[in-house]
N, C-alpha and C positions, 0 to 999 in steps of 0.2 A: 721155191714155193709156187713157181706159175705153173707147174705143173699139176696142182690137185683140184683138185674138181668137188663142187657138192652139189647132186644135184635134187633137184625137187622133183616127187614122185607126180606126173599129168593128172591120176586119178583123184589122187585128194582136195578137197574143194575148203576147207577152212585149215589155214596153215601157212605155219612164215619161214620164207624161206629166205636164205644166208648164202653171197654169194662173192666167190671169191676171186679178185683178180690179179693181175702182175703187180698194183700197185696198193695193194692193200685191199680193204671191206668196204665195197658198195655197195649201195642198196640195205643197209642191213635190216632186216627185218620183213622186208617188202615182202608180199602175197608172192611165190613161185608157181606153188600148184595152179592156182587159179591164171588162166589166159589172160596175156595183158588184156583189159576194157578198154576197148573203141570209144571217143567222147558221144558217139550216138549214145539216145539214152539219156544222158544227163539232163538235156533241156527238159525232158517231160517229167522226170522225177523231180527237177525243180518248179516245173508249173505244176505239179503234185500237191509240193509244200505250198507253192500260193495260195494255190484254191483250197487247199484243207485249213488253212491259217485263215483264210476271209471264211467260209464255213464255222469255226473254231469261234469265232470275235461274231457272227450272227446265229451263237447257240444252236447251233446246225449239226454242227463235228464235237467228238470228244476229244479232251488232251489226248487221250490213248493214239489215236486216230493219227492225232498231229504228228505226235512224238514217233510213230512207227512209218512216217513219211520222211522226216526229219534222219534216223536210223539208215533205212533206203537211199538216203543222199548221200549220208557220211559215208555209209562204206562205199557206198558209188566213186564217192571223190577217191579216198583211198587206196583203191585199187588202179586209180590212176596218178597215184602218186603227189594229185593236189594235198598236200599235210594241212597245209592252213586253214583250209576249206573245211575238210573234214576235222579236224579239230572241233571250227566251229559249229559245225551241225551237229555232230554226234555231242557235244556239250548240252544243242537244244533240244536231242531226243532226251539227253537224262531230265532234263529239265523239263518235259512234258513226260514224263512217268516210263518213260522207256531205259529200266536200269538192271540191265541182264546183262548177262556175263560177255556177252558177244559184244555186245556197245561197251563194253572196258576195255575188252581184249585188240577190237579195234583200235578204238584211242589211244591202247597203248603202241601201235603200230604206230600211229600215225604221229605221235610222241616222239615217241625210238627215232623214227628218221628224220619229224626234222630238227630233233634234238643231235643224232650226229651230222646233218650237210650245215646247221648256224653254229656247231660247237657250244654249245648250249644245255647247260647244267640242270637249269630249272627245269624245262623239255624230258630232260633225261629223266630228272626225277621222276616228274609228274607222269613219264612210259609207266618207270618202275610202279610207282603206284596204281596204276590203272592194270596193270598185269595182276597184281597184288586182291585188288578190288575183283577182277575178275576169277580169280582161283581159289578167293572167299564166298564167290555165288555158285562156281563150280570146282570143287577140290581135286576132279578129274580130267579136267580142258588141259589137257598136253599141249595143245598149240599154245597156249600161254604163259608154262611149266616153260616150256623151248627157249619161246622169244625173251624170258626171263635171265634165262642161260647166258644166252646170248650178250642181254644188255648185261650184267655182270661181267662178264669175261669181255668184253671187250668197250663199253663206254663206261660200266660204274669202277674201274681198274680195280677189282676183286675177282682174278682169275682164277682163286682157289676154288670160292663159291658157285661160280660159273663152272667150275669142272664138275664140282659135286652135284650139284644141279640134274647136267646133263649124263654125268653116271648112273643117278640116279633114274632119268629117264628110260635108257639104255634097259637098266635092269629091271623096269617095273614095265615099260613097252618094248621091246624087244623088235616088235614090224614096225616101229616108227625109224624107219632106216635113216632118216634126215640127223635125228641124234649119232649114229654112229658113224656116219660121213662130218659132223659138227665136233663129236668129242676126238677124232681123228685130227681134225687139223685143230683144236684146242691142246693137242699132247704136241703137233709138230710146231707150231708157235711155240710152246714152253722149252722147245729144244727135246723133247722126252721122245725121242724117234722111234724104238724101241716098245714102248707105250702103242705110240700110234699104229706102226704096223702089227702091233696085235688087234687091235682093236678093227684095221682093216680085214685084216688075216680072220676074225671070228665072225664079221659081219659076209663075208664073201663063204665061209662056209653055210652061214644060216642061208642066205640066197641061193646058196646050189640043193638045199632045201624045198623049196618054193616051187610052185607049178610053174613053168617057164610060161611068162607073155614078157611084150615087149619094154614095160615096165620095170622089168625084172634083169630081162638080158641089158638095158641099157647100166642097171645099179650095178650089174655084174664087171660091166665093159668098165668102166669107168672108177671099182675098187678096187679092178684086177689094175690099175694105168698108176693109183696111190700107192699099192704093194711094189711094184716093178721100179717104181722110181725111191722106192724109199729102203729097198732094197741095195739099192745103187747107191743109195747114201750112206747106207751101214757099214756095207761091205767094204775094208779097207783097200786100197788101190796099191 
């Protein structure tokens, strides 16, 4: 297994990415695309929230105001992997009127993980719902659709659902390449090798597809490394 790779496309900027190592799934969930965030920043988005909260309490600020400072943090935290934090801020944007699909989709980010580092069920759930919540404000947020997959097939132990899920993606997005690097190692976990290197095998044709930039030759490098090795595994010795 140490040999497969999923990697997360640099250009996309809202998206979870799923990464995979010798010793099982870290990270699950966490922002890929997006650059890890430096803790610069933080401090001023939280004396953001001060001053719009003392504004807010002398009729100065609206909740909207509040709530979309509160929003600003959460993902702030998130992206750096503070869970607890961001839980709770992004709880006090819904709770100041800030209740859009991105403030669930987060929460359920930030759910997801640290529902799997405390092994923590209610966490889990409460991802699942928050992904749930957000794919009822948006029916087409595929980053939500994904990290749904995700928590299925690997924290809610319903890896059927989780396959269907992410085939589904596959076939209704097609350049969301992170599905077909996820349902790839979704068939090579289940043991379905076979499965998998097709699924490799049809996403490295669509890439020889694509106008080559470096984005591209990287997903190539790196589907062509899953085929090769999984070739090796089929092939009897």
């Amino acid at each position: 297994m140490k040999y497969f790779k999923i990697i997360i496309p640099a250009i996309l900027v809202f998206i979870i990415g799923i990464y995979i190592y010798n010793h099982g799934v870290r990270d699950l969930f966490t922002l890929g695309a997006v650059k890890r965030v430096r803790v610069q920043g933080v401090e001023a988005l939280e004396r953001e929230v001060e001053i719009n909260e003392k504004k807010f309490w002398d009729k100065m600020q609206s909740m909207e105001q509040v709530g979309e400072s509160y929003k600003k943090l959460g993902i702030k935290y998130a992206e750096m992997k503070s869970w607890t934090p961001a839980i709770d801020t992004l709880t006090k944007a819904i709770e100041h009127g800030q209740s859009g699909a991105y403030v669930h989709y987060w929460l359920g980010i930030a759910y997801a993980n640290r529902g799997n580092e405390l092994k923590n069920k209610s966490d889990i759930d409460k991802a699942e719902a928050s992904y749930k919540r957000a794919l009822e404000k948006i029916p087409t947020l595929t980053h939500a659709e994904y990290g749904l997959a995700l928590l299925y097939f690997y924290l809610k132990e319903d890896r059927g659902k989780g396959l269907q899920m992410m085939n589904d993606i596959v076939r209704k997005k097609p350049d969301y390449f992170d599905a077909h690097f996820a349902l790839g190692r979704f068939y090579y976990e289940n043991d379905e090798k076979n499965k998998s290197l097709s699924v490799y095998q049809n996403l490295y044709s669509l890439l020889e597809s694509k106008k080559e930039s470096f984005q591209i030759t990287e997903l190539k490098k790196n589907c062509q490394t899953n085929i090769t090795q999984l070739m090796m595994e089929i092939s009897p010795r």
